[in-house]
Structure formats: structure tokens, C-alpha cells
C-alpha positions as CSV (number, residue, x, y, z in Angstrom):
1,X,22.8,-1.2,-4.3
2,X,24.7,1.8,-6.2
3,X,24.7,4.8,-7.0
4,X,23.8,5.9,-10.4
5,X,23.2,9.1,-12.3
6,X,19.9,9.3,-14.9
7,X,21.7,10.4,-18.4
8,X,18.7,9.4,-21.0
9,X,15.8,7.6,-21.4
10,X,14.9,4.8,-24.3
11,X,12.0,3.9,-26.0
12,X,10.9,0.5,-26.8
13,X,7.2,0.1,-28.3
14,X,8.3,-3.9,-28.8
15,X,8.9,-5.5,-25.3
16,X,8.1,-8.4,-22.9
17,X,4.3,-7.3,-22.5
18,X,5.1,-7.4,-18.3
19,X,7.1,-4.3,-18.7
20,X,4.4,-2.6,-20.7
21,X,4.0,0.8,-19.0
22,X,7.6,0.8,-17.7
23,X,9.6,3.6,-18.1
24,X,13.1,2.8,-18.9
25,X,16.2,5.2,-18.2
26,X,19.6,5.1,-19.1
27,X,21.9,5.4,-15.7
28,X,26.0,5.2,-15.6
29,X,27.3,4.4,-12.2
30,X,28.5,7.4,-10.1
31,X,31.4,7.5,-7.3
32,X,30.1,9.2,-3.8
33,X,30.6,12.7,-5.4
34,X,28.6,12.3,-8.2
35,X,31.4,11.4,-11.1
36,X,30.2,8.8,-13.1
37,X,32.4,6.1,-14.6
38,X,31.9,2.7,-16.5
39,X,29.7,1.7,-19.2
40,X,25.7,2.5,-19.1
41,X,23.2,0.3,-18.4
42,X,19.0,0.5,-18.6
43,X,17.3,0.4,-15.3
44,X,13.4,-0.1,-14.8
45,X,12.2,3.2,-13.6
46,X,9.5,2.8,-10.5
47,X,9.5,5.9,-9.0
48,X,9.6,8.9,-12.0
49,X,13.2,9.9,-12.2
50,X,14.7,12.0,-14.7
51,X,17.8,12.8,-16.9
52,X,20.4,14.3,-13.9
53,X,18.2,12.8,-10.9
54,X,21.2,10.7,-8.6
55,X,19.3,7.6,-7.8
56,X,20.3,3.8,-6.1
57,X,19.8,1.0,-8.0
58,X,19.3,-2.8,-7.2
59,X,20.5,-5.8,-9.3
60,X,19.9,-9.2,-10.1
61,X,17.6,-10.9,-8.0
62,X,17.0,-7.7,-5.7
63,X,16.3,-6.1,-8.8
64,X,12.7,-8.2,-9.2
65,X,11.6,-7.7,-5.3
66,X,9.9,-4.2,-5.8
67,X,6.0,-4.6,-6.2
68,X,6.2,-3.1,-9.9
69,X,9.3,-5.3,-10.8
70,X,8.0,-9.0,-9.5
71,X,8.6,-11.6,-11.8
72,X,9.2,-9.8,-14.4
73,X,12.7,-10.0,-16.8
74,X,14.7,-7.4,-15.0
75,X,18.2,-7.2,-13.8
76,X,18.7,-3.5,-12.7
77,X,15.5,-1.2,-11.4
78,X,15.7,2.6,-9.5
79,X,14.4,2.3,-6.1
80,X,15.4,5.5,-4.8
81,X,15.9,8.9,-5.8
82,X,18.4,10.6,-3.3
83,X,18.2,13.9,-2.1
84,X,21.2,14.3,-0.2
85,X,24.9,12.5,0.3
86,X,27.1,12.6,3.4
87,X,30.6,11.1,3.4
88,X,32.7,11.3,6.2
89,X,31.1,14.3,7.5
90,X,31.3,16.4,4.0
91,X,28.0,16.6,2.1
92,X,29.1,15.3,-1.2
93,X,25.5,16.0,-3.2
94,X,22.8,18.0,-2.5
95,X,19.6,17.6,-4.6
């Protein structure tokens, strides 16, 4: 899993007709105090997120186990949305 901040969303009317009704969101990985670093990626949305939700993502195989994501061509999907970080005693995000 990681930790990932929403920064856009994307449309795509021409898709693999399983994903039809999918929301997809643009997420860049974040560190534990919400800085985000690397390159983005498009995760499957399957719980309603939104642009500057902080949200944990699986990949790969992990990424097709949800019951909206099964069998279907997808490597990264949002399975959480969090609402609160702790690290080492210091709350490091607070929704």
C-alpha cells in the first residue's frame, strides 16, 4: 500500500468496457507528512475521493482484489480515504 495524494481527475469516454463507470484520479505518492514526490500515476477510484483527499492505494495484483476492481485491467486502485496519520506519536495529517 501507499500513501498518495488526489491532484486531478481524467476523462476517458474510450476504455476497456469493464472500467465503464470508473472514476479515474490522478494521485502522486506522498511521504508520512503529506509531501508528495515522484511522478503521477492514475488510480481506479472505488470509494469517491477527490482532488486533495490523502488516500492508500494498492498495486499490481492487490490492485484487482477489491469487489469493483476483479478481473479487470488495473494496476493501481484507492481503497481507502484516510482521515487521520500518526507517526511516532506526532499526528502528521489530520483530515
Amino acid at each position: 500500500m501507499l500513501i498518495s495524494l488526489v491532484i486531478g481527475t481524467t476523462v476517458s469516454t474510450i476504455k476497456d468496457p469493464t472500467l465503464s463507470g470508473r472514476k479515474l484520479l490522478i494521485l502522486r505518492q506522498t511521504d508520512v507528512d503529506g509531501k508528495a514526490f515522484g511522478k503521477p500515476y492514475v488510480a481506479v477510484d472505488t470509494l469517491d475521493a477527490g482532488v486533495g483527499d490523502l488516500v492508500l492505494t494498492a498495486h499490481g495484483s492487490s490492485g484487482r482484489m477489491t469487489e469493483l476492481t476483479k478481473n479487470k485491467p488495473v494496476d493501481a486502485v484507492i481503497m481507502a480515504v484516510i482521515d487521520h496519520l500518526e507517526v511516532g506519536g506526532k499526528v502528521t495529517f489530520d483530515k
